[in-house]
N, C-alpha and C positions, 0 to 999 in steps of 0.2 A: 744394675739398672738395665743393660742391654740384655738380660735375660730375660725379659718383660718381653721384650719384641724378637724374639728370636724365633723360628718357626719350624717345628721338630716335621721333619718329609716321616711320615705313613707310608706303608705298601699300599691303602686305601685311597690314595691320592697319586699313585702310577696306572693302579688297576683301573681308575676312572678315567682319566686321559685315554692309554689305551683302549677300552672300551667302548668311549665317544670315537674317535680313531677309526675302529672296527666298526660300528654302525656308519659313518659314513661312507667306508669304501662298498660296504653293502650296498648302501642306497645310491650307488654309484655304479653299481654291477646290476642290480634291477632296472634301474632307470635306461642303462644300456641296451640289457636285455627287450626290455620293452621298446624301445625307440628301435630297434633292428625291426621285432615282429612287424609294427607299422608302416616300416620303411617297403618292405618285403610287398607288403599287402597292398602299398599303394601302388610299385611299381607294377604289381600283377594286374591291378585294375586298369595303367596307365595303359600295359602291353594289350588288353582284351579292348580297351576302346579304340586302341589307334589300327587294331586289325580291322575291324569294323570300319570307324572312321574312312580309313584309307582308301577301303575296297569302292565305299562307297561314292565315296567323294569321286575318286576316278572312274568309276561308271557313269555317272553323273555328267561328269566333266567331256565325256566323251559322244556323249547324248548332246550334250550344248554344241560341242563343236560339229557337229554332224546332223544338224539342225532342219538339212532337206528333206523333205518326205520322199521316200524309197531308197534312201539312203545308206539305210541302217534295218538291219533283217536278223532273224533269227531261221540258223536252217544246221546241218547235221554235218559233222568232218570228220571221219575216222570214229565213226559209232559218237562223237560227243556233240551233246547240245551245245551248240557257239554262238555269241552276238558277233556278227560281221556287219563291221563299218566302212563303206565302200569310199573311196576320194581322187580324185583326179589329182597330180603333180605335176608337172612340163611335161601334160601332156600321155602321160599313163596311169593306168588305174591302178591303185593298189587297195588290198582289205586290212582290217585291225581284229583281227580275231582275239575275243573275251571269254573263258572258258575255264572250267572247273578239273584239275586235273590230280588226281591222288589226295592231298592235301592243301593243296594252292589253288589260289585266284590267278589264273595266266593270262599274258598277253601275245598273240604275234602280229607283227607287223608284216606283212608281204607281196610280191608284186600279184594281182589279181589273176594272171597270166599262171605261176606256178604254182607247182605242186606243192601246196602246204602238210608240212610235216608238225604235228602238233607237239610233240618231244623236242624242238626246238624254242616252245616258247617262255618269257620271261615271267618269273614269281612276281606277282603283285604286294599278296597278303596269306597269310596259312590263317587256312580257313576248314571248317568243318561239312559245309555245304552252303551250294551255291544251286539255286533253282530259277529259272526265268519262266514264265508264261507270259503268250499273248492275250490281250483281253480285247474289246470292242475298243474301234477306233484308235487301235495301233498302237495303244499302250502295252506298255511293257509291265508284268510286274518281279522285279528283282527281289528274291529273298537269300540274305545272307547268313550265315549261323557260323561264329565263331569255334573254338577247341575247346571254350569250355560252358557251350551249349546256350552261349546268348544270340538272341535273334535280331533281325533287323529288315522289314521290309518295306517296300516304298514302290510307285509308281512314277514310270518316268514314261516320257514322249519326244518322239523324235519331228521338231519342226510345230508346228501352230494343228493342233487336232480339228476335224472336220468337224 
C-alpha cells in the first residue's frame, strides 16, 4: 500500500529546480545591470542641471542684491570680461568680480582699492562658456553653456529699468 504514494526523485525534477534557480539569478543580474545604467544617467543629468542651475541662480541672486543702478558694470581685468558688483561696508568699497576662467564660473570678492588678481578667484560651476552682453537699458544678457553643450540664457537687470 505505501508503494502507491511513494514518489520516485528524476534527474528531471533537480534539472528543473536548478534551472528555475538559474533563470532567476539571471533576471537578477539584468535587472541589476539595468538599474545601474539609469542610476548613472540620472545622476549625469542631476550633475548637468545643477551646474546650470547654480551658475545661474547666483548670478541672479547677485543682481538682486546689488539692485542700485550703477552698481553693478561690466568692464575688463587682466584681458577677461568680468561682472563687477560695487558695495560699500563700514565704510569701504569693495567689488565682486563674476568671470569665466579656463573652465569655471569664478568669483572674487575684493577691496575696490586693490590690485585684483584674477587666479585668486573662487570656482562657482565648471562650465563650458560663459558670455555677457550689454543690451538697451542696462540689461544684461547672461549666457551660459555647460560641459556637455547645454545652453541657458536669460536677462537680468540691475535695480528698476528706465
Amino acid at each position: 500500500m505505501n508503494s502507491r504514494f511513494t514518489r520516485k526523485n528524476h534527474s528531471i525534477d533537480s534539472l528543473a529546480a536548478l534551472l528555475l534557480f538559474a533563470m532567476y539569478v539571471l533576471f537578477l543580474l539584468f535587472l541589476m545591470l539595468f538599474g545601474a545604467g539609469n542610476y548613472q544617467a540620472s545622476v549625469k543629468s542631476l550633475d548637468t542641471n545643477n551646474n546650470l542651475y547654480t551658475a545661474a541662480s547666483y548670478i541672479t541672486t547677485k543682481f538682486r542684491q546689488h539692485d542700485i543702478p550703477g552698481m553693478t558694470s561690466l568692464t575688463e581685468l587682466q584681458g577677461t570680461q568680468v561682472l563687477c558688483f560695487q558695495e560699500a561696508i563700514e565704510g569701504k568699497d569693495y567689488c565682486t568680480y563674476i568671470y569665466f576662467d579656463g573652465s569655471h564660473l569664478k568669483e572674487l570678492f575684493t577691496a575696490s582699492d586693490s590690485q585684483a588678481d584674477l587666479s585668486m578667484g573662487t570656482n562657482l560651476a565648471q562650465l563650458q562658456d560663459f558670455q555677457i552682453d550689454t543690451l538697451e537699458n542696462t540689461f544684461y544678457r547672461i549666457t551660459l553653456t555647460d560641459t556637455d553643450g547645454h545652453c541657458s540664457s536669460f536677462l537680468l537687470h540691475p535695480g528698476v529699468p528706465a
